[in-house]
MDTraj code that builds the backbone (N, CA, C; nanometers):
import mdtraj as md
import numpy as np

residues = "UNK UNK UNK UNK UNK UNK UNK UNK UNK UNK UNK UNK UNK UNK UNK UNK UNK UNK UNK UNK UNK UNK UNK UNK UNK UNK UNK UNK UNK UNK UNK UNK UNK UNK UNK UNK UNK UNK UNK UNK UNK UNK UNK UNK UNK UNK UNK UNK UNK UNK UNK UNK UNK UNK UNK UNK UNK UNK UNK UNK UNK UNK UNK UNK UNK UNK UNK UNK UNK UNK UNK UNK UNK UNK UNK UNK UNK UNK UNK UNK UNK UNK UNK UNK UNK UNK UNK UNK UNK UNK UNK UNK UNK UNK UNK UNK UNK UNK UNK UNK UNK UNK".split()
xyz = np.array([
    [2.6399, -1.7174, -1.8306],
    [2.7171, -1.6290, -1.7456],
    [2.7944, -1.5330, -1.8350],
    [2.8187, -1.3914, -1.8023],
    [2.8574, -1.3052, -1.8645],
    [3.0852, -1.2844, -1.8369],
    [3.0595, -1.2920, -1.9452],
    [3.2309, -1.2819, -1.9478],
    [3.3088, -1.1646, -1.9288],
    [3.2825, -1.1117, -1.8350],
    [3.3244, -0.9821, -1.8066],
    [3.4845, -0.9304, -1.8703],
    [3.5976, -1.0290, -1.8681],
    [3.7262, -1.0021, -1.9470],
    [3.7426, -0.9642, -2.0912],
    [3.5949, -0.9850, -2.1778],
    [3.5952, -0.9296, -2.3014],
    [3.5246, -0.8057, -2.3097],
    [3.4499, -0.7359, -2.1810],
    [3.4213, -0.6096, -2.2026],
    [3.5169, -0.5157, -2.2045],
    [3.4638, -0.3603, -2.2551],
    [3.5497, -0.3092, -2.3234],
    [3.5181, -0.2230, -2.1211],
    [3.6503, -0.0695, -2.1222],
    [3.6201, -0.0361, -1.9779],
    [3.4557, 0.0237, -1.9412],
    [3.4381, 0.0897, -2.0712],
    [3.2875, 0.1238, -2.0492],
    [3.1810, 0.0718, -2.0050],
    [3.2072, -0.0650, -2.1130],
    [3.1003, -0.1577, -2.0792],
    [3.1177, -0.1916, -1.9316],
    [3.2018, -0.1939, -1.8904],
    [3.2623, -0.2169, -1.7132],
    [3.1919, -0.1401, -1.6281],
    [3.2059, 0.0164, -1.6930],
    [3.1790, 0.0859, -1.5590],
    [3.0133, 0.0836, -1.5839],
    [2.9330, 0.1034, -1.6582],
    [2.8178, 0.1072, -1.6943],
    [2.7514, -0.0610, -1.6496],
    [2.8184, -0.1341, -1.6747],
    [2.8177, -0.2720, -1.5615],
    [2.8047, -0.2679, -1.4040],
    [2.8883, -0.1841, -1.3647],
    [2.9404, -0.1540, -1.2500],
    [2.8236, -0.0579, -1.2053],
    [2.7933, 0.0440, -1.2721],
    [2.6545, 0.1908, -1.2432],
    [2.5872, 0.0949, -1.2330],
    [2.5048, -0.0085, -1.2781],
    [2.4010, -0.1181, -1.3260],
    [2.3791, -0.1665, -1.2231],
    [2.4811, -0.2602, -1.1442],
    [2.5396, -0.3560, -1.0549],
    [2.4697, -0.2533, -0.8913],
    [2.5635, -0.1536, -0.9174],
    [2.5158, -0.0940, -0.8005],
    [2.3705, -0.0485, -0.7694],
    [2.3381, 0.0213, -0.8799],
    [2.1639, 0.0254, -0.8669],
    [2.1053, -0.0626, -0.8172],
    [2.1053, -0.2024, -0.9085],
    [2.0608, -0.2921, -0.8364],
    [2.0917, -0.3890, -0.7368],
    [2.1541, -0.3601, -0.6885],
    [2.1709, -0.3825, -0.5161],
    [2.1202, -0.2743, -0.4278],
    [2.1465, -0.1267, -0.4192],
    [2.0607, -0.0293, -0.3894],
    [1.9214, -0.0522, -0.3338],
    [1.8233, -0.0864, -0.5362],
    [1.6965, -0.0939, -0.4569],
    [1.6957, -0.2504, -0.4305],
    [1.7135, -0.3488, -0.4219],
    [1.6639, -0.4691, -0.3986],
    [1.5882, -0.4588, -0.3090],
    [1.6590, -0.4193, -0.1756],
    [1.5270, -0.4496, -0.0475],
    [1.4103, -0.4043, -0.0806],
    [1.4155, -0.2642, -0.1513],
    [1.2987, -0.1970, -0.2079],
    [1.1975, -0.2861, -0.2510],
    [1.2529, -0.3330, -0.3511],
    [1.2447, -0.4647, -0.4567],
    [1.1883, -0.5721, -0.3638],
    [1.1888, -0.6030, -0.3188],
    [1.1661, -0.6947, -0.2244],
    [1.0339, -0.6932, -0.1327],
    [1.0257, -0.5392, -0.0709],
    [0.9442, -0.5562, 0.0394],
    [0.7914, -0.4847, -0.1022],
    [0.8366, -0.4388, -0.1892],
    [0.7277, -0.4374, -0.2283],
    [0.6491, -0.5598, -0.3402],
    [0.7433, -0.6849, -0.3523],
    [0.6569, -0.7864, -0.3981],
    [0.6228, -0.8591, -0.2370],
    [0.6581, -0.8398, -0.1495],
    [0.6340, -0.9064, -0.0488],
    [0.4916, -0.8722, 0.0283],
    [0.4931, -0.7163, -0.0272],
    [0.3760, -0.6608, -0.0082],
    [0.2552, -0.6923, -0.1127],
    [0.3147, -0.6842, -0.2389],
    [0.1966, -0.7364, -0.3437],
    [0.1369, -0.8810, -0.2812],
    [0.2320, -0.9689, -0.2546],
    [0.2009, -1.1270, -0.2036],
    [0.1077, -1.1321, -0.1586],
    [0.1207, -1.0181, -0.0210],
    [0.0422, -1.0298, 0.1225],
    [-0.0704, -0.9881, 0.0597],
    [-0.0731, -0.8753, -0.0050],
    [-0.2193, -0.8001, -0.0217],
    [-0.3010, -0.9047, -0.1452],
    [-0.2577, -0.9921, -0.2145],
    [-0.3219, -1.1048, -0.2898],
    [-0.3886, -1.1646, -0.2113],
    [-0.2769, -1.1861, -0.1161],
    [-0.3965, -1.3531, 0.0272],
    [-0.4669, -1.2694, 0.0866],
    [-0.4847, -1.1260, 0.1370],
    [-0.5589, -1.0476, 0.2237],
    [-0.6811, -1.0339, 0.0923],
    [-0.6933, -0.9915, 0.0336],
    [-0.7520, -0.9748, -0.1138],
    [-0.8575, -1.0816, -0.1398],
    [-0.8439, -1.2419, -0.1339],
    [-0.8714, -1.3581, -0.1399],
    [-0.9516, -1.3722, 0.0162],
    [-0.9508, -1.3242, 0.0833],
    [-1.0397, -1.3265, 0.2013],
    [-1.1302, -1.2064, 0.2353],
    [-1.1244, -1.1650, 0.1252],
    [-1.2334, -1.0355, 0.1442],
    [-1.1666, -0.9085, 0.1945],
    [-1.0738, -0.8839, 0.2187],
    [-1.0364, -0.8068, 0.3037],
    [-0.8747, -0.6657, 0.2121],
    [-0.9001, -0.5667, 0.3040],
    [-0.7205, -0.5004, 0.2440],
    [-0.6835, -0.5127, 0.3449],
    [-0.5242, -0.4617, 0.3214],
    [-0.4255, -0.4347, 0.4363],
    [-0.4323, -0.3694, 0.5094],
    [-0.5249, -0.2282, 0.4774],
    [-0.5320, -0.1297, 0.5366],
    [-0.6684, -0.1643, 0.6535],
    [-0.7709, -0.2590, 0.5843],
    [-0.8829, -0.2802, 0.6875],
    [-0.8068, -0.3578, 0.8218],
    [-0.7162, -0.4790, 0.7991],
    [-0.6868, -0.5545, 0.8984],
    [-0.5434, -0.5111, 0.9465],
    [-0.4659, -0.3927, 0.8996],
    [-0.3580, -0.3214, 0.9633],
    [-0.3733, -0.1760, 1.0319],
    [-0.5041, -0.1202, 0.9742],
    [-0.5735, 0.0193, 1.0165],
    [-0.4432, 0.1237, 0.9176],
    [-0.4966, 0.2462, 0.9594],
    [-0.3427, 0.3343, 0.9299],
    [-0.2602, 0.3912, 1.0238],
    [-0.1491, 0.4231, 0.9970],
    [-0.0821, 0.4071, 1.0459],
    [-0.0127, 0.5872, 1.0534],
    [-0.0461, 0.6166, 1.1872],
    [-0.0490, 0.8079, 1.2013],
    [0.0827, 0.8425, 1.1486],
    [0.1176, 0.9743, 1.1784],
    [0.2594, 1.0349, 1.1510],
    [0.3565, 0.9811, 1.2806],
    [0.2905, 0.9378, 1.4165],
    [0.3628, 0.9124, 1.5056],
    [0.3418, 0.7667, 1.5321],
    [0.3292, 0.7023, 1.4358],
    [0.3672, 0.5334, 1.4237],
    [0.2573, 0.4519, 1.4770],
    [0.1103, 0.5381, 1.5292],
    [0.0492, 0.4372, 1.6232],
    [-0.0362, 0.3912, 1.5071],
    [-0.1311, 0.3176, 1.4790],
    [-0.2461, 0.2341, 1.4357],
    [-0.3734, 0.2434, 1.4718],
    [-0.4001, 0.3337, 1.3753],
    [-0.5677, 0.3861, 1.3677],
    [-0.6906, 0.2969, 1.3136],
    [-0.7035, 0.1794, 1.3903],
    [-0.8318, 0.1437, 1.3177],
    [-0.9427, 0.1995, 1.2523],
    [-0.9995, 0.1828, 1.1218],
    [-1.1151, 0.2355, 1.0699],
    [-1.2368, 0.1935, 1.1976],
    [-1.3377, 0.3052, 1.1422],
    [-1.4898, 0.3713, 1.2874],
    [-1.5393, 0.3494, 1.1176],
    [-1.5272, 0.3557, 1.0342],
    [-1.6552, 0.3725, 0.9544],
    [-1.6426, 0.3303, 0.8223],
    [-1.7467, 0.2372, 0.7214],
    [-1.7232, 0.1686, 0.6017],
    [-1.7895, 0.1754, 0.5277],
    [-1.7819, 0.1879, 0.3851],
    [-1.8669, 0.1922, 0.3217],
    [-1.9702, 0.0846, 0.3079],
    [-2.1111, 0.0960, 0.3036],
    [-2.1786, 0.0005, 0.2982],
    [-2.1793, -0.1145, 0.1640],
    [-2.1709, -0.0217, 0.0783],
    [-2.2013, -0.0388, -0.0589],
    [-2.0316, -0.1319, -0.1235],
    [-1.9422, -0.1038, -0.0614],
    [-1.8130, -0.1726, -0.0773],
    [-1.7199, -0.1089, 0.0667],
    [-1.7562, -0.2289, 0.1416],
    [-1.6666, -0.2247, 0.2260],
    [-1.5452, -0.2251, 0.2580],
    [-1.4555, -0.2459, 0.1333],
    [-1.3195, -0.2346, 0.1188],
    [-1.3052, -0.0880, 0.1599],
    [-1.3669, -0.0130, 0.1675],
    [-1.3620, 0.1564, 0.2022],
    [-1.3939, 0.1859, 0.3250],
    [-1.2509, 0.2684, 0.3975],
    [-1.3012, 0.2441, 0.5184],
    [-1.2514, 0.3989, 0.5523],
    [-1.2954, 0.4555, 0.6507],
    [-1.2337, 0.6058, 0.7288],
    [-1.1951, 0.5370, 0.8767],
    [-1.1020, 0.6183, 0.9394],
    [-1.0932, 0.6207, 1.0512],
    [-1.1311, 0.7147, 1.1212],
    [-1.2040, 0.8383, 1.0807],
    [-1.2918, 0.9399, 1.1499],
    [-1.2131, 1.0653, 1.1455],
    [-1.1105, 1.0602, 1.1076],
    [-1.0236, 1.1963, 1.1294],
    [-0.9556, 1.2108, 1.0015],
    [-0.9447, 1.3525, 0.9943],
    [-0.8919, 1.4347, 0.8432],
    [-1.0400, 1.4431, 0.7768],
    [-0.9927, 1.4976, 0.6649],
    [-1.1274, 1.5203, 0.5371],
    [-1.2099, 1.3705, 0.5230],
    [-1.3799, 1.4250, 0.5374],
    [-1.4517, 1.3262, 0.4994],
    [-1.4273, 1.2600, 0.3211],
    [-1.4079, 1.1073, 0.3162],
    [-1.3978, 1.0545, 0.1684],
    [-1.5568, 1.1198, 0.1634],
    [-1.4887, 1.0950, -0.0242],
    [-1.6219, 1.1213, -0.0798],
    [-1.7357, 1.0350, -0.0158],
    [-1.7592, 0.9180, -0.0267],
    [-1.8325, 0.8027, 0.0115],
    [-1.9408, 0.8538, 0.1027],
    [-1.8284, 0.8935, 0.2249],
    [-1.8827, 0.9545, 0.3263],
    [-1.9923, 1.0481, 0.3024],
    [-1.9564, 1.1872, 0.2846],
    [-2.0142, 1.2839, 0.2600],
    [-2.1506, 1.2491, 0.1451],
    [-2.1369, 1.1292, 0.0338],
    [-2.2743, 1.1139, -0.0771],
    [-2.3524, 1.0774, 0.0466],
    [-2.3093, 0.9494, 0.1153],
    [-2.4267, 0.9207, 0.2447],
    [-2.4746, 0.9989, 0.3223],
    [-2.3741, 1.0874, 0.4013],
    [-2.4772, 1.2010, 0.5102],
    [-2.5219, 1.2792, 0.4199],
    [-2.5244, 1.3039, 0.2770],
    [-2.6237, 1.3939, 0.1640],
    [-2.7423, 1.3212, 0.1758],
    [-2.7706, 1.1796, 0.1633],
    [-2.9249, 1.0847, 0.1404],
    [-2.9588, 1.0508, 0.2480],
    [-2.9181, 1.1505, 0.3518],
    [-2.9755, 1.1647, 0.5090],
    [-2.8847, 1.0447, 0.5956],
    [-2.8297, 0.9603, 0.5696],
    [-2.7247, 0.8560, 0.6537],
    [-2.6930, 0.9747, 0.7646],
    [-2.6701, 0.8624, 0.8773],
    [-2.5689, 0.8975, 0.9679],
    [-2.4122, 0.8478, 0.9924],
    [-2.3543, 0.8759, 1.0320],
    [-2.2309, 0.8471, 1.0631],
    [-2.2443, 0.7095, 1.1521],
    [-2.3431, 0.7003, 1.2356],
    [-2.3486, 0.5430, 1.2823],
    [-2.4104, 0.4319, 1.1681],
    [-2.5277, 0.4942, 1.1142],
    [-2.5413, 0.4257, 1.0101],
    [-2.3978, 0.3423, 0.9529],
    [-2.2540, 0.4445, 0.9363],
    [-2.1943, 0.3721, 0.8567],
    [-2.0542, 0.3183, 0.9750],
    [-2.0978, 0.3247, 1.0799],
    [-2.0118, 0.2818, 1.1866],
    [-1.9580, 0.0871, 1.1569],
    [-1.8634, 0.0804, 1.1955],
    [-1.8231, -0.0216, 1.1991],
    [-1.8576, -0.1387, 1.3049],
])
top = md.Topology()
chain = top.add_chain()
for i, resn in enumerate(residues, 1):
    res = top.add_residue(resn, chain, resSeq=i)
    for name in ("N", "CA", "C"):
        top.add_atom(name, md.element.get_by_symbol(name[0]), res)
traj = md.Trajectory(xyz[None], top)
C-alpha cells in the first residue's frame, strides 16, 4: 500500500490527475474486456458477435446479415450500403446474390 503522507504536493496532484483518469475510463475498461470475454466464447462456437447480434443501424434497430461468405462465413453483409469486397469477387465469377444468401 502506498503511503501517501510522504509524497511530496506534486507527487499528490499527479496522483490525484492519475486517480481520476482512472476512474473516468473504468466502465470503459470494463465493458470492453467484457466484450473481449464474450467474443472468445462466441469465437469457440464458430460464430462473431456481429453474426449472432446482426448490426446495429444509426436508429438502434438490428439488422440481421441476408448474405455470407461462402468461403469464410464469419463474413457477413446485411444487403445495404457498399457491396464488401467478398461480395463483388463472387458476382465477378458469375455468383448470385442468392447463391450467397443466408
Amino acid at each position: 500500500m502506498m503511503d501517501v503522507n510522504s509524497l511530496s504536493l506534486d507527487e499528490l496532484k499527479k496522483l490525484q490527475k492519475d486517480v481520476k483518469k482512472a476512474i473516468d475510463s473504468y466502465e470503459d475498461r470494463a465493458r470492453k474486456k467484457a466484450l473481449a470475454e464474450a467474443d472468445a466464447v462466441v469465437r469457440q462456437h464458430g460464430f462473431t458477435i456481429e453474426q449472432l447480434l446482426g448490426k446495429v443501424s444509426k436508429t438502434g434497430r438490428v439488422i440481421a446479415p441476408k448474405y455470407a461468405n461462402p468461403e469464410e462465413p464469419g463474413q457477413t453483409w446485411t444487403g445495404r450500403g457498399r457491396k464488401p469486397r467478398w461480395v463483388v469477387d463472387a458476382l465477378e465469377q458469375g455468383k448470385s446474390l442468392d447463391d450467397l444468401a443466408i
